[in-house]
C-alpha positions as CSV (number, residue, x, y, z in Angstrom):
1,X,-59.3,-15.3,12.7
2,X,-56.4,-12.8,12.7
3,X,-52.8,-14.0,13.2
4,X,-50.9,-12.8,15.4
5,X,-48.3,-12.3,12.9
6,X,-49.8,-11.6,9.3
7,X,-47.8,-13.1,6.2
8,X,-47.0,-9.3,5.0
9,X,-45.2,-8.1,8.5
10,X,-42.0,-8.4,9.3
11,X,-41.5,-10.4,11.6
12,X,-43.5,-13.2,9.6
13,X,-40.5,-12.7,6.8
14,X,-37.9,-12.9,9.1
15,X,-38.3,-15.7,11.3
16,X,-35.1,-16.5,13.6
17,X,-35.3,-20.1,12.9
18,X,-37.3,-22.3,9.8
19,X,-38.1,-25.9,9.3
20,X,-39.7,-26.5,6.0
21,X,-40.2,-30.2,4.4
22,X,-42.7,-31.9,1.9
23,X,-44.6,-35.1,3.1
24,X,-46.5,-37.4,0.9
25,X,-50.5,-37.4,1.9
26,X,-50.6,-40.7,3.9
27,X,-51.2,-41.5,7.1
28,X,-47.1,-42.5,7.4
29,X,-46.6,-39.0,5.7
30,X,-48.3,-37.4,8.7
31,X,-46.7,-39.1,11.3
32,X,-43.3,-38.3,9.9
33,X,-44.4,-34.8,10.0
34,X,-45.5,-34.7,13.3
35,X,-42.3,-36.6,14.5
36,X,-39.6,-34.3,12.6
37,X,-41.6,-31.7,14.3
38,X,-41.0,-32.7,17.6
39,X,-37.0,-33.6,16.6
40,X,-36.5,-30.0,15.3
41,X,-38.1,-28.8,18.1
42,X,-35.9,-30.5,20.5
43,X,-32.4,-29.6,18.2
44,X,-33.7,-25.9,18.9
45,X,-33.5,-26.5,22.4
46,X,-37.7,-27.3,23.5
47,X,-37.1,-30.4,25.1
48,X,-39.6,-33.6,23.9
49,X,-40.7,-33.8,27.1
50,X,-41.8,-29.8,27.4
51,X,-45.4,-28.4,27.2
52,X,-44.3,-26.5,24.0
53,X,-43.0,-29.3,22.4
54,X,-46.5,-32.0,23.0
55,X,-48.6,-29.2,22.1
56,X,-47.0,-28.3,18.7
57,X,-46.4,-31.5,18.0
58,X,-50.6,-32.8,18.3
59,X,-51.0,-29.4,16.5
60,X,-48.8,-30.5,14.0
61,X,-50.8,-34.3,14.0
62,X,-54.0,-32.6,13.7
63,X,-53.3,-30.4,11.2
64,X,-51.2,-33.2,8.8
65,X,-53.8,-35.8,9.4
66,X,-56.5,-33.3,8.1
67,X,-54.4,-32.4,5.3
68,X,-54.4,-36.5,4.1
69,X,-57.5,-37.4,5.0
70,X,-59.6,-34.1,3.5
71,X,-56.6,-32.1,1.8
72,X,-55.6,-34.9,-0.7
73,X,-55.2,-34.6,-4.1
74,X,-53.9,-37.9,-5.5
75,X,-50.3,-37.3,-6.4
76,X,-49.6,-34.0,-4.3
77,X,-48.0,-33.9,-1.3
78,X,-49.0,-31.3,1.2
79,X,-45.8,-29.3,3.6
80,X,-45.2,-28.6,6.7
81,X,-43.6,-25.2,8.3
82,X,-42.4,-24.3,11.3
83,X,-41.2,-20.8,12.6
84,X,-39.9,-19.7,15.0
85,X,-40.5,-16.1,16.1
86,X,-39.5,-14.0,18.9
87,X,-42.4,-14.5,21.0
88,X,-44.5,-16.9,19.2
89,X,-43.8,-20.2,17.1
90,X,-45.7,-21.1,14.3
91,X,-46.6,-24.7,12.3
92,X,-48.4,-24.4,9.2
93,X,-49.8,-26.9,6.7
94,X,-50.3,-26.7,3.4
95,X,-52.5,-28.7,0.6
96,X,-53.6,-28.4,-2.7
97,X,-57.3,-28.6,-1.9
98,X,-58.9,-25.2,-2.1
99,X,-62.7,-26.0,-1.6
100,X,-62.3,-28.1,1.5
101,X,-61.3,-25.2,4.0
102,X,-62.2,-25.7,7.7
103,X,-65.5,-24.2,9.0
104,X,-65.2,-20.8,11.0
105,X,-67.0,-22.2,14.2
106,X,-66.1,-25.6,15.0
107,X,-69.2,-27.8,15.5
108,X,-69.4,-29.8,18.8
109,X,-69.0,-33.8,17.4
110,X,-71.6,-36.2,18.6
111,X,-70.4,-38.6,21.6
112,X,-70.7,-41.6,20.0
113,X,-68.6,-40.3,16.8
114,X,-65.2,-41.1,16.9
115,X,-63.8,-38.7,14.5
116,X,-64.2,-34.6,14.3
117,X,-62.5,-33.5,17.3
118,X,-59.2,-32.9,16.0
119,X,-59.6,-28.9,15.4
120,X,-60.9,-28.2,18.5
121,X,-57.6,-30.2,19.9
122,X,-55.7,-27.4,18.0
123,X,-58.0,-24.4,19.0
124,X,-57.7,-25.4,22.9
125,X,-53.7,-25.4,22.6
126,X,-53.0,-22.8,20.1
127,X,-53.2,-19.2,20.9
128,X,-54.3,-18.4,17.4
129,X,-55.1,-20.5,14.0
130,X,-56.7,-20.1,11.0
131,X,-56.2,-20.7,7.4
132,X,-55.4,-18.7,4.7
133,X,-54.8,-19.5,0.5
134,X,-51.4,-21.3,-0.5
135,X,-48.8,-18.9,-1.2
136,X,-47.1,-20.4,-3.6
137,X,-49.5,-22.9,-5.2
138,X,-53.6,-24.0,-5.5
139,X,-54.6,-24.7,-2.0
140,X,-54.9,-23.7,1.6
141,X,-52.7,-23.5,4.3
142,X,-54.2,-23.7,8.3
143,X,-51.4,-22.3,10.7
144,X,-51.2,-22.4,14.4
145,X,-49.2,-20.2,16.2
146,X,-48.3,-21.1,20.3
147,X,-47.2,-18.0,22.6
148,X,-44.1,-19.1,24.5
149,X,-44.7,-16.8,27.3
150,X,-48.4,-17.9,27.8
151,X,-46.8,-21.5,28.4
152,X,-44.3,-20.1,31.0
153,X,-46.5,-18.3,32.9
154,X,-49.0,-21.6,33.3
155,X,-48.9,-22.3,36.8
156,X,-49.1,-25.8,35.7
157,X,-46.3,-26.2,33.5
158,X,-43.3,-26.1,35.3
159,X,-41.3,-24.2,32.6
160,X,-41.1,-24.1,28.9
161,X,-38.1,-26.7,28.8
162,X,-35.8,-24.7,26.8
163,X,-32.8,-25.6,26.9
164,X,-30.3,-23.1,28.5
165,X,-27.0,-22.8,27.3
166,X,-24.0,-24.0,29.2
C-alpha cells in the first residue's frame, strides 16, 4: 500500500502537531498506548467521545497489541507516533522485529478462532495502512492514517467532534 503521505514529502516532515512515546512490549504497555492516544487526542481538541477519536484509538490497540504479541524482542520496547497533518492524522508503531511483517492480503480468520481479526479492524477504519522498515532502528513500523474529512462527511457520524474554539 501507498501512503497517503510518504516519509520523504513534506508534509510528512512537517506535521502541525506530534505525539511520540516508548512503551514496554506488554500487554499493560499497549493499553497505555492506546489510552495516551485517546488523551492526546482529546488535548488537541477530538473529543473521547468522537468517531475520530474511537477509531484511532482501536487502531492504535490493534497495532500495539500486534507489536507485543508478534513484534517482541525481549528487552525492546516498541513506540508509538501520532501526527497530525492537515487533512489526515496518522498513528504508527514501531518494533524491532524485522521478519514478522504483516501479510499483504489479510486472510479471512476461521469463525471459531478467536484471534486474527485485528488488522482487518484497522483496514475497515483506516483510509490507508501499511508498513514500512524502522527509520531509525532494526524493525518495522505499520502506520494508519484516518482522513478527517471522510469522517465529516459520514452521514452517520454526526461531526468530527473537534473542539471549536471559544
Amino acid at each position: 500500500m501507498t501512503s497517503l503521505h510518504s516519509p520523504g514529502s513534506d508534509e510528512a516532515a512537517a506535521p502541525l502537531r506530534e505525539f511520540a512515546m516508548r512503551f514496554s512490549s506488554t500487554p499493560r504497555g499497549a493499553r497505555l498506548a492506546r489510552r495516551l492516544v485517546s488523551h492526546r487526542l482529546d488535548d488537541w481538541g477530538y473529543c473521547y467521545d468522537s468517531a475520530l477519536n474511537d477509531a484511532l484509538a482501536l487502531i492504535t490497540a490493534e497495532l500495539a497489541a500486534n507489536a507485543v504479541r508478534h513484534g517482541r524482542v525481549p528487552g525492546r520496547d516498541f513506540a508509538v507516533r501520532l501526527a497530525e497533518h492537515p487533512d489526515v492524522l496518522r498513528v504508527e508503531v514501531s518494533d524491532t522485529r524485522t521478519e514478522r511483517t504483516p501479510p499483504a492480503a489479510l486472510p479471512t480468520p476461521a469463525d471459531n478462532v478467536e484471534s486474527g481479526r485485528g488488522l482487518l479492524l484497522v483496514a475497515a477504519l483506516a483510509d490507508d495502512w501499511g508498513t514500512s522498515p524502522r527509520q531509525a532502528a532494526p524493525g518495522k513500523t505499520v502506520w494508519a492514517e484516518c482522513l478527517r474529512r471522510r469522517l465529516a462527511a459520514d452521514p452517520g457520524v454526526p461531526n468530527l467532534g473537534v473542539r471549536q474554539p471559544s
